[in-house]
N, C-alpha and C positions, 0 to 999 in steps of 0.2 A: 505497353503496346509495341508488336515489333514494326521496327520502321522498314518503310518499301525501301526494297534495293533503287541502287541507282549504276547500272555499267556503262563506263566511257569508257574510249580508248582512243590511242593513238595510230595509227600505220606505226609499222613497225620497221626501223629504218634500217638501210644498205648500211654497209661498214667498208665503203671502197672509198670514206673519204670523213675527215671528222662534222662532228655537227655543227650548222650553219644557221643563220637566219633564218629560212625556211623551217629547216626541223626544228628550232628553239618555238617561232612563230605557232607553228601546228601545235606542240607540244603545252603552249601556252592558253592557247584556246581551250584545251580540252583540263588546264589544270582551274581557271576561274570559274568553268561551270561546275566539276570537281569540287572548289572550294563552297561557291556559292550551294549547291545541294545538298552538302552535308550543313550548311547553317540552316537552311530548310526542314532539315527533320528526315533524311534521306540517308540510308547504311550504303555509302559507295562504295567502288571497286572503283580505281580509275588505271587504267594498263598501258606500258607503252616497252618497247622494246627495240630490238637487231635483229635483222633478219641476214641469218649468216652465211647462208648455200648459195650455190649455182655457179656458173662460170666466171662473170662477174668479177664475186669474189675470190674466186681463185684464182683469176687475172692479178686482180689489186695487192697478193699476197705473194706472188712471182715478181710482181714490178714493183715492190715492195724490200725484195731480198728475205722474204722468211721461207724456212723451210715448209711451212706448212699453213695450208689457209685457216685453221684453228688457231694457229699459235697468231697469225695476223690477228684473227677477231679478237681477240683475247687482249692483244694489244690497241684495241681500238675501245671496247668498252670503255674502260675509265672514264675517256674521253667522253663521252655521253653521259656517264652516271654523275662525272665531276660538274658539269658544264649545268645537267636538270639541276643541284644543288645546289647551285652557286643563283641562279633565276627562279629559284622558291619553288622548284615544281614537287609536287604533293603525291605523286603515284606509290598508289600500292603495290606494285607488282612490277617488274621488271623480266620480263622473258626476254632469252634468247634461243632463237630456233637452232642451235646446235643443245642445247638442254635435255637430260636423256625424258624427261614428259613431254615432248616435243616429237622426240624419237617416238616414243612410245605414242603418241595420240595419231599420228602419221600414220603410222605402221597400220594400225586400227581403222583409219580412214580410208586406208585400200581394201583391207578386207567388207567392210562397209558397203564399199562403192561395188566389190567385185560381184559380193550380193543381190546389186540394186537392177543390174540387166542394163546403169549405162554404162558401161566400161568394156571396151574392147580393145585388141592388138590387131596393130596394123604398121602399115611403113611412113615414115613422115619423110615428102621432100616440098620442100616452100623454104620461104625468108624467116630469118630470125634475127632479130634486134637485140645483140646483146648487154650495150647497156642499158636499153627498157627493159630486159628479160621476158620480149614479145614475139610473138609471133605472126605474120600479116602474110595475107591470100595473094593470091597474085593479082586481083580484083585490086586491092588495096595498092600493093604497089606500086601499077599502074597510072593509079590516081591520082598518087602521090608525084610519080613523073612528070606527068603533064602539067599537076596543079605549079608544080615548082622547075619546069623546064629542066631534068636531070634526065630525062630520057637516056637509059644505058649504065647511070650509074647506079641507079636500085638503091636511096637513102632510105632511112626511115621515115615512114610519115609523121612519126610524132617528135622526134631528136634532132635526126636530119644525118646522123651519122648512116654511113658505111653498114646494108647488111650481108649478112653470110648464107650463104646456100645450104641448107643442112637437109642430109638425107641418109635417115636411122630409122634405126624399127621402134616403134613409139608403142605405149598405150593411151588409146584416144578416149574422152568426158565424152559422153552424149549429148552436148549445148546443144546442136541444133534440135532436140525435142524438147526443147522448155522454149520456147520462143513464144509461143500462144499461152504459157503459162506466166511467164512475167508480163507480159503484156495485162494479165490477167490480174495478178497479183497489182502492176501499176494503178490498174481501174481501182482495185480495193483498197490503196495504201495511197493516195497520189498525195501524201508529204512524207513516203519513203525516203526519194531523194531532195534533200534541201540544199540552198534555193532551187528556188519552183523552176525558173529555168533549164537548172542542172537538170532536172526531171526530165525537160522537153527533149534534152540532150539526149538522154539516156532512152528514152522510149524511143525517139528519131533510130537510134542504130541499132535495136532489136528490130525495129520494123521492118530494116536494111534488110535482114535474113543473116542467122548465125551459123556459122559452123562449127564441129567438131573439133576440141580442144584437143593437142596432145600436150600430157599430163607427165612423162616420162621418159629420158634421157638415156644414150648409152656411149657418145662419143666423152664424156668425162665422169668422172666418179666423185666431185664434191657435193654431195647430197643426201637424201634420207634413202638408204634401197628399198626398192617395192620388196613387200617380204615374201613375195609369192614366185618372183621370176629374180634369180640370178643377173648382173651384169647393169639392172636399170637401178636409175635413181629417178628422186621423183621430182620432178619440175617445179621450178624452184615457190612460184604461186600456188600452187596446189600444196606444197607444203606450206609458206606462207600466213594463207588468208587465214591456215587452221588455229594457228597462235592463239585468235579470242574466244575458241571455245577451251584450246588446253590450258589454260589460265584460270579455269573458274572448273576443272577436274572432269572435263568430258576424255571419255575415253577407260576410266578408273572405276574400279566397283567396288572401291569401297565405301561405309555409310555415309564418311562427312564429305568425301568427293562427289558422289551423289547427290547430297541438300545440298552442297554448293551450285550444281550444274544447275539444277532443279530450282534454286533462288534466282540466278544472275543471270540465265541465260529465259529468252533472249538478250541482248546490249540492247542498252537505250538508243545509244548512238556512238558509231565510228563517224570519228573527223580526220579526213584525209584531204590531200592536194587533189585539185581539177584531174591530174594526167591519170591520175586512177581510179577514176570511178566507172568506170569501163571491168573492171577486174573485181569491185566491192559491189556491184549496182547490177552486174549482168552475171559474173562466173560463180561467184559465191553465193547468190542468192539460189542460182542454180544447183551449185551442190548439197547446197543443206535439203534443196526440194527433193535430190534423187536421195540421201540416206535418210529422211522422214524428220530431218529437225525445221527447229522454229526458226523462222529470218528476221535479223536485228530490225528495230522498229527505227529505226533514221540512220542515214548517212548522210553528213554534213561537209559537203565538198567547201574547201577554200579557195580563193584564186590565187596568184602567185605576186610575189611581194617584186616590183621592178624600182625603177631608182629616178627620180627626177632629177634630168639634169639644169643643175644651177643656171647655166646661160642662156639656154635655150627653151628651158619649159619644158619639154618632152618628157616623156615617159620610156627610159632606157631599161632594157634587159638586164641584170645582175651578172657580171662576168670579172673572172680576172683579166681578159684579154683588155676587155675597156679600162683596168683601172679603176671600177666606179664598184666593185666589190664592196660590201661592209659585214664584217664581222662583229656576232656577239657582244665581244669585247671592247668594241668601238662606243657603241653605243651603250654601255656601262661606264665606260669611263667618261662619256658625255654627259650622262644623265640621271647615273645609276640606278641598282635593278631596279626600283621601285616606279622611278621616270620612266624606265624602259618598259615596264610590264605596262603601265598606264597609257604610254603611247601605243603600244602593239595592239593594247586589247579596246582601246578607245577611237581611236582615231585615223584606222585604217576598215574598210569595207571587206568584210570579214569573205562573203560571196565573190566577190570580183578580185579581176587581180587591182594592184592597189601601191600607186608610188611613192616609193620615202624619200625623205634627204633630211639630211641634221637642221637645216634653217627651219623646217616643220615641226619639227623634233623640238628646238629649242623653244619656236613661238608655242605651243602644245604646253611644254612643262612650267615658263616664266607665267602663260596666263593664265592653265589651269592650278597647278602644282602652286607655285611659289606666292605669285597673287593674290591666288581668291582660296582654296583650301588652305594651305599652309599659314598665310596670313592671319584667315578667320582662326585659327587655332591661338598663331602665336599672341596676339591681340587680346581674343576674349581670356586666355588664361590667363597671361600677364595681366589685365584686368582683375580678372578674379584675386590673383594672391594679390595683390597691390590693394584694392577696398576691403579684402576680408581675412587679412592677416594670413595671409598664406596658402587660406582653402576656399571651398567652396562656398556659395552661401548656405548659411541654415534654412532650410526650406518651412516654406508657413504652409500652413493648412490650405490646400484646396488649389494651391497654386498652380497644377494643370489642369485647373479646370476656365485659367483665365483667357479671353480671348486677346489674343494677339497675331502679328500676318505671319510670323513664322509656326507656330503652332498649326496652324490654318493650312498653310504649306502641307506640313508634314502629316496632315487627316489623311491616310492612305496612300500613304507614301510607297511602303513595300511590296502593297498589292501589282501599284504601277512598274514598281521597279521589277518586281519578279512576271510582270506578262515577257517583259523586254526577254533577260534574262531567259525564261523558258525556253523561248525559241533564238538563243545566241544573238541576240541582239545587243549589242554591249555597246555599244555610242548611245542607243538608246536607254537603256540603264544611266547609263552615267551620264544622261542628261538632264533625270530625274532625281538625281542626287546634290548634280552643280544648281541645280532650280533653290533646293533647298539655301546650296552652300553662300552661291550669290545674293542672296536674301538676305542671307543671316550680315553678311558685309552692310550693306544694304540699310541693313535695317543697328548698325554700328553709327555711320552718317547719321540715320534717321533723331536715332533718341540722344547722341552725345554725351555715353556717360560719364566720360571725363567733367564732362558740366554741371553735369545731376549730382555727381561725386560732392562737388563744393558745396551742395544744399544741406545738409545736416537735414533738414523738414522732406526732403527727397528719396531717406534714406530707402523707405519701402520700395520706389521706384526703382531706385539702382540694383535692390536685389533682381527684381523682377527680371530688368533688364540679361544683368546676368546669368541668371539661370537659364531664362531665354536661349541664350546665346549657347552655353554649354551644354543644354539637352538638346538643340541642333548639330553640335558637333557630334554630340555620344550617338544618336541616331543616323548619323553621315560617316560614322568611322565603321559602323556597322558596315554600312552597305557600300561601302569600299572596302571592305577588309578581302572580299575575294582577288579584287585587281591588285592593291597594297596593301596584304596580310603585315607585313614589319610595321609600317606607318600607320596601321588601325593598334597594332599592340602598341605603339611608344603613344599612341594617344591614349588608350584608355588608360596604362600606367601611369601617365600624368595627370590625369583626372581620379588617380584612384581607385578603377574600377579594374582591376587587371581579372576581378572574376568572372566579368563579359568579354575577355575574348575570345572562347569560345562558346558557340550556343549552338543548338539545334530547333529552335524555333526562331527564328525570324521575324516573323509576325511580330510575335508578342513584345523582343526585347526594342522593337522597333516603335511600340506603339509610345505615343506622347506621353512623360509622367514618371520614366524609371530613371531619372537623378537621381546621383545619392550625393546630398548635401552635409555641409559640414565636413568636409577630409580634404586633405592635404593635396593642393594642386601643386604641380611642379613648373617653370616656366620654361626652361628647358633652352635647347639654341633650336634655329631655323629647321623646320622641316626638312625643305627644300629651297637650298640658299638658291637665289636668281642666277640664273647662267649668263655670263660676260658671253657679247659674239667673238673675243677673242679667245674664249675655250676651245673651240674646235681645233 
């Protein structure tokens, strides 16, 4: 049977600065649903990339010292390819929109558009944001003046930086005739945009009234040219958003480019940052309406990650000026990637924005990580080799069918876990997991096998005990294997199953009863050795 696709992706990020927290955090999101789908039964695509045009970037490659803002980008990849490597991220695909299929799908997307009757030339003079790569009415402006008492100085309303006056011959999108059409589309789709809020957001500022985009540049030349007019390039979003269709072969005619478009498209879901969904939720949605394609079936907005300050409790903005910056690397070396990936994807509100600090951090990985997972592991293994000469127990007939409270637990365990999971709900996932894992500790107190052990007339009990404990871990390594893909392989390795680490049913390998007894258990050192508060 062939399996449903499944397309995620990520925004495709600026290169006017290496990647950060944020972009690791996004990136991350979309690599656990990634993982967890394809254990589902699911033929992924998962995408993420640079997005390397506009002024912007041409700035960052001038103050930079390179001759050319190519040769900047080009110097900045690694740093993105190095960095997903290094935090286990799993993408299939890596675009960058200086890429000649990039060139090429672009180029096709003006002729497209020039077709479609919304695309016209006109003069563009208004505000432009160039580090949002935005554009705002003078309506907007305004609003922003008053709202923040800068009257005169003209900031941006979403940055707050300095904008510029730009006045060139553009060609202009026709947004403002889809406005009754996404409204429309909301009524039909209203978990388009996720969380439901973000929705509210987003329908609140089509209702505002839209205007006509300009799509097209001629005061600089870093960009895709319109292939029909001399002198213009094409704006730097409008080239952009096209990324998640030239990635899966729109544009291409040839056959396998074709079944690929034809598979993968529409995306399941892009996950992007709050400040964009203005650009993913209203312009894109809109373009694919004027050239006749399909519009991704979810966008999954996140909120922005801020820093709680130590002394005071609050909830601080992420800056170098504060000093209270944290980098990737910080937080590997505190916790490593495997802590790291578990606190990001566990323990922060995925919709909201959402504050960290290492003392979280730490209390996060000593009580989930080192205490109750890690533990249960180290414990019931050493166990294991220690009563049964080194392995597993020999398992006796019928012995899943015996009743016990962790068994009991895990009667549908992956059902629950995967409603979570569906809809990026990942605390909740991994709270149906820790139910299990805490049990299984739990239920180490409860029976004392160290006790039973001394009974010789016990012996039956002790296995039972055992294996108990061990098909609790095997079905918990499972469904942590998307958050700690490493730490699900050294577990099953140590139990001897290294032929379960990778599955595509889920379900199944999850269900109570697939022990394999009798092999060779390893005991191994700590998981996750306990973090000293004087690590930091």
């Amino acid at each position: 049977m062939t399996k449903p696709s499944f397309y995620i992706t990520t925004p495709i990020y600026y290169v006017n600065a290496a990647p950060h927290l944020g972009t690791a955090y996004c990136t991350m999101l979309c690599d656990v649903q990634a993982r967890y789908r394809r254990t589902a039964g699911y033929d992924v695509k998962f995408l993420t990339g640079m997005d390397e045009h506009g002024e912007k970037v041409a700035e960052a490659a001038a103050d930079h010292g390179f001759d050319t803002p190519q040769a900047w980008c080009d110097s900045q990849a690694p740093l993105f390819r190095d960095l997903w490597e290094k935090i286990e991220i799993s993408n299939d695909d890596f675009i960058r929109t200086t890429e000649p299929r990039q060139h090429h799908a672009v180029q096709y997307l003006w002729d497209r558009m020039n077709e479609s009757g919304y695309l016209y030339k006109g003069s563009y003079d208004g505000w432009y944001c160039v580090p949002e790569e935005t554009y705002f009415t003078e309506n907007q402006v305004k609003k922003s003046d008053e709202e923040h008492e800068t009257q005169g100085q003209h900031l941006c309303p979403d940055c707050g930086r300095p904008l510029e006056r730009v006045q060139e011959e553009s060609y202009f999108f026709k947004l403002s005739a889809f406005q009754d059409k996404l409204l429309a589309f909301y009524d039909e789709h209203p978990d388009f945009v996720q969380p439901d809020f973000r929705m509210n957001e987003v329908r609140t500022f089509v209702e505002g009234g839209l205007t006509d985009l300009s799509v097209s540049r001629t005061s600089f030349d870093w960009g895709i040219p319109v292939p029909f007019d001399d002198g213009h390039v094409t704006y730097v979003w409008f080239d952009a958003l096209l990324n998640y269709m030239t990635a899966v072969g729109y544009s291409l005619d040839d056959e396998a480019s074709r079944a690929e478009f034809a598979k993968r498209w529409p995306a399941q879901y892009h996950v992007v940052g709050k400040d964009i969904i203005r650009f993913h939720c209203v312009i894109w949605p809109a373009m694919l309406m004027a050239i006749g394609e399909a519009l991704p079936e979810h966008v999954f907005a996140h909120g922005f990650l801020t820093v709680r300050n130590s002394e005071t409790g609050e909830a601080e903005k992420m800056s170098k000026s504060r000093g209270n910056a944290i980098a990737p690397q910080d937080v590997i070396d505190l916790m490593g990637v495997e802590g790291y990936r578990y606190y990001f994807m566990t323990d922060v509100a995925h919709g909201k924005d959402s504050a960290i600090s290492f003392d979280r951090m730490e209390q996060v990985y000593n009580a989930d990580l080192a205490n109750s997972w890690g533990n249960l592991v180290s414990r019931s293994l050493n166990m294991s080799a220690k009563y049964f000469d080194g392995k597993t127990p020999a398992l006796a007939d019928g012995w899943a069918e015996k009743d016990n409270p962790l068994r009991e637990i895990a009667q549908g365990i992956e059902a629950r876990y995967a409603a979570c999971m569906d809809v990026m709900d990942y605390a909740g996932a991994k709270d149906v997991v820790m139910e299990l894992v805490h049990a299984a500790n739990h239920y180490i107190e409860d029976t004392a096998p160290w006790a039973v052990a001394k009974d010789e007339a016990r012996a039956e009990e002790l296995r039972d005990i055992i294996v108990n404990l061990l098909e609790s871990i095997r079905i918990s390594a499972h469904l942590f294997a998307p958050f700690m893909p490493e730490t699900s392989a050294e577990v099953f390795r140590r139990m001897s199953l290294e032929g379960e680490e990778t599955t595509d049913d889920l379900a199944a390998v999850c269900e109570w009863g697939g022990l394999a007894g009798d092999v060779p258990v390893t005991k191994g050192d700590a998981l996750f050795p306990r973090l000293a508060a004087d690590k930091k």
